[in-house]
C-alpha positions, 0 to 999 in steps of 0.5 A, a space after each residue: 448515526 452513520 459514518 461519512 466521510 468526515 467522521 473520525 475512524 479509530 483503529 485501536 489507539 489511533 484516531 484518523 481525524 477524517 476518512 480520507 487516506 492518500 494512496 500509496 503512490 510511487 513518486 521515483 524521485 530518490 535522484 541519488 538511488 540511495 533511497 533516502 528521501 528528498 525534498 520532493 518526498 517531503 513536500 509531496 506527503 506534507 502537501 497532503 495532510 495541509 490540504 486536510 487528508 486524515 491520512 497519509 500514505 508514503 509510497 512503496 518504501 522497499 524494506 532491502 535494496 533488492 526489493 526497490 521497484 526502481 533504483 530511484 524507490 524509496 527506502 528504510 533498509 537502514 537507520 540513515 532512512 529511518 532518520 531522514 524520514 522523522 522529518 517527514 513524519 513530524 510535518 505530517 502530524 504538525 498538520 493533524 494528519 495520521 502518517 503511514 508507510 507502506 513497506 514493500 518488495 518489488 519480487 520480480 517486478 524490480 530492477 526497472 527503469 522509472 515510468 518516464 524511461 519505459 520501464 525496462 528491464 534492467 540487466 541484473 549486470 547492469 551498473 544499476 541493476 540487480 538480480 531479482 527473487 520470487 517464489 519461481 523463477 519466472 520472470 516478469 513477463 516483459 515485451 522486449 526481454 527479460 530480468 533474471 529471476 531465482 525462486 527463493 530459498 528457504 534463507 531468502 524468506 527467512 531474510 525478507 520476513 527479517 527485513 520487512 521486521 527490521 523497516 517496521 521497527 525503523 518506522 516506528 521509530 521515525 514515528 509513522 502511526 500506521 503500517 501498510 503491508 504491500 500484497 498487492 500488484 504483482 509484488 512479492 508478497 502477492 506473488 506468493 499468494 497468486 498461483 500465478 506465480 507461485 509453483 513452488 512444492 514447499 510451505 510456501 506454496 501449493 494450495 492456500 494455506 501454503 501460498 498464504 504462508 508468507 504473508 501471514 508469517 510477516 503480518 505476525 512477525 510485523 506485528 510483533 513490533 509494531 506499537 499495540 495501539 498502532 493499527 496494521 494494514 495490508 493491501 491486497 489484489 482482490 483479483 488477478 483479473 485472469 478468469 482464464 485461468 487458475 488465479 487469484 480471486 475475490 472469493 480467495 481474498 474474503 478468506 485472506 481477510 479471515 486469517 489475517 484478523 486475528 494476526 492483529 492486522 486492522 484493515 484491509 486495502 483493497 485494490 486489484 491486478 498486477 500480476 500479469 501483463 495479460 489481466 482482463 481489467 473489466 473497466 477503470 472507471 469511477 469506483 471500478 473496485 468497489 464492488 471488491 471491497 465491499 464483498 470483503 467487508 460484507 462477507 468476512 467472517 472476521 470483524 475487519 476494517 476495509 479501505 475502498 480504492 480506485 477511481 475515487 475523484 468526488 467528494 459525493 463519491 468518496 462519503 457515498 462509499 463510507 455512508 453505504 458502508 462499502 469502505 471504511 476508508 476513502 482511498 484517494 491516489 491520482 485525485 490527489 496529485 490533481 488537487 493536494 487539497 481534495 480533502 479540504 475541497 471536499 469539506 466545503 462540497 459536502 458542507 461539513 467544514 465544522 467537522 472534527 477532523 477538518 483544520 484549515 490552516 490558518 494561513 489558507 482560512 481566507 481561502 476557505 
């Protein structure tokens, strides 16, 4: 029989109850710009796995200050976060979700406003600001002015592949099951994949092997740490969305996807663009990057899970995706700030409220 949306997916150890994750989304809500979350953060992520997601995703969490989106990202660059996460954690579990965290540096997107404040460059001089690192020393392509940016040094990876090190084991410890590498969207690690971005001469860059380079050594490093029977994900840009020019492309990410299995990283999270102001979005509606997840899990050599993100705002959707095997996993984000409880909905839509990986809290059953 195959899989639908309420069949539980096991990754090594670790059984997810249902194929529904909740997106990574950034909430830039640390009000103190400490990094340590608050009571929004708790209530956002523990509302999620209440409403039935097998899987819960924190935000971006940068791995060092300098990598914060946001003075207001969150963050596990010290122990302090790692305890005030634990909390966070234990809600989620308590709930039969999965808890997970996406680690993450900003590169050369960081040291900006929030959304709400127009994302603006913030000087690096700036009481708030700071210099940000990339590969080269291009800026952010912004409209109205720029952030300094200082390729990165051959200490300035050694220290970044430390710090991604050093936030899993805090993870870890605050007891997240799952870890997410950030290589997607323009942000550090998809910067030095992209060509786009990455013109430096070293190992670090030229062709692919040398632009893959980093996330392959923190994918690694990451691994080593991370508990055995603890799955290990990567998000990824399928695409640059820059025909126009050399860039990032599918095909470049079916072949990521083969030199990433073996490392010890169990899934792929597939979504796309970022990297430059200029990207041709071909459309953002309903299941917009399907089609690239399912070029990565029909076509990788490698025997690798593969999470679908995107447009996702249907249960008919999101079990159609896992039923014709285009994903693994149902990766649900601005669905779920509409309707905490797109899981639970989803359950009583497509008649499956028995399922395994469904509970329905006892205090809401009369709702259900």
């Amino acid at each position: 029989m195959s899989a639908d949306l309420f069949t539980p997916l096991e990754l090594r150890g670790t059984e997810i109850p249902n194929r529904v994750m909740v997106s990574p989304m950034c909430q830039y809500s640390c009000e103190d710009t400490d990094g340590l979350p608050t009571d929004w953060h708790h209530t956002h992520l523990a509302s999620r796995a209440v409403g039935g997601a097998g899987l819960v995703m924190t935000e971006a969490t940068a791995v060092e200050a300098r990598g914060r989106i946001t003075p207001h990202d969150l963050g596990i660059w010290s122990d302090a976060h790692a305890d005030a996460l634990d909390g966070i954690t234990q809600s989620i579990r308590d709930q039969g979700s999965v808890p997970g965290i996406q680690l993450a540096h900003a590169g050369r997107k960081a040291s900006k406003t929030r959304p709400w404040e127009g994302s603006e460059p913030i000087p690096a001089d700036a009481e708030d600001g700071w210099e940000t690192i990339a590969p080269s020393a291009d800026p952010w392509p912004y409209q109205d002015g720029e952030t300094a940016t200082r390729a990165m040094t051959q200490d300035d990876i050694d220290d970044v592949i430390d710090a991604f090190v050093a936030a899993a084991e805090r993870a870890r410890d605050a007891g997240f099951q799952v870890a997410e590498l950030h290589a997607a969207h323009g942000y550090l690690l998809h910067e030095f994949l992209s060509p786009v971005t990455n013109g430096r001469s070293d190992d670090y860059g030229g062709d692919f092997e040398g632009r893959t380079r980093l996330l392959r050594d923190v994918a690694t490093a990451v691994r080593d740490v991370w508990p055995e029977d603890d799955p290990l994900f990567v998000r990824i840009s399928a695409t640059d969305w820059l025909p126009d020019r050399e860039s990032w492309t599918v095909d470049d990410s079916v072949r990521l996807a083969d030199r990433l299995a073996p490392l010890g990283v169990d899934l792929i999270d597939v979504s796309a663009g970022g990297i430059h102001p200029d990207q041709q979005i071909p459309s953002t509606g309903p299941g917009y990057q399907e089609r690239y997840a399912r070029r990565v899990r029909q076509e990788s050599a490698e025997s690798i899970a593969v999470g679908t993100v995107g447009g996702i705002t249907t249960a008919e959707q999101a079990d159609a995706l896992v039923r014709n095997g285009r994903g693994d996993l149902a990766i649900v984000g601005r669905e779920h700030l509409r309707d905490p409880y797109f899981a639970l909905h989803a359950a009583r839509k497509l008649d499956r409220m028995d399922a395994e990986g469904i509970e329905v809290p006892v205090q809401y059953d009369r709702a259900f």
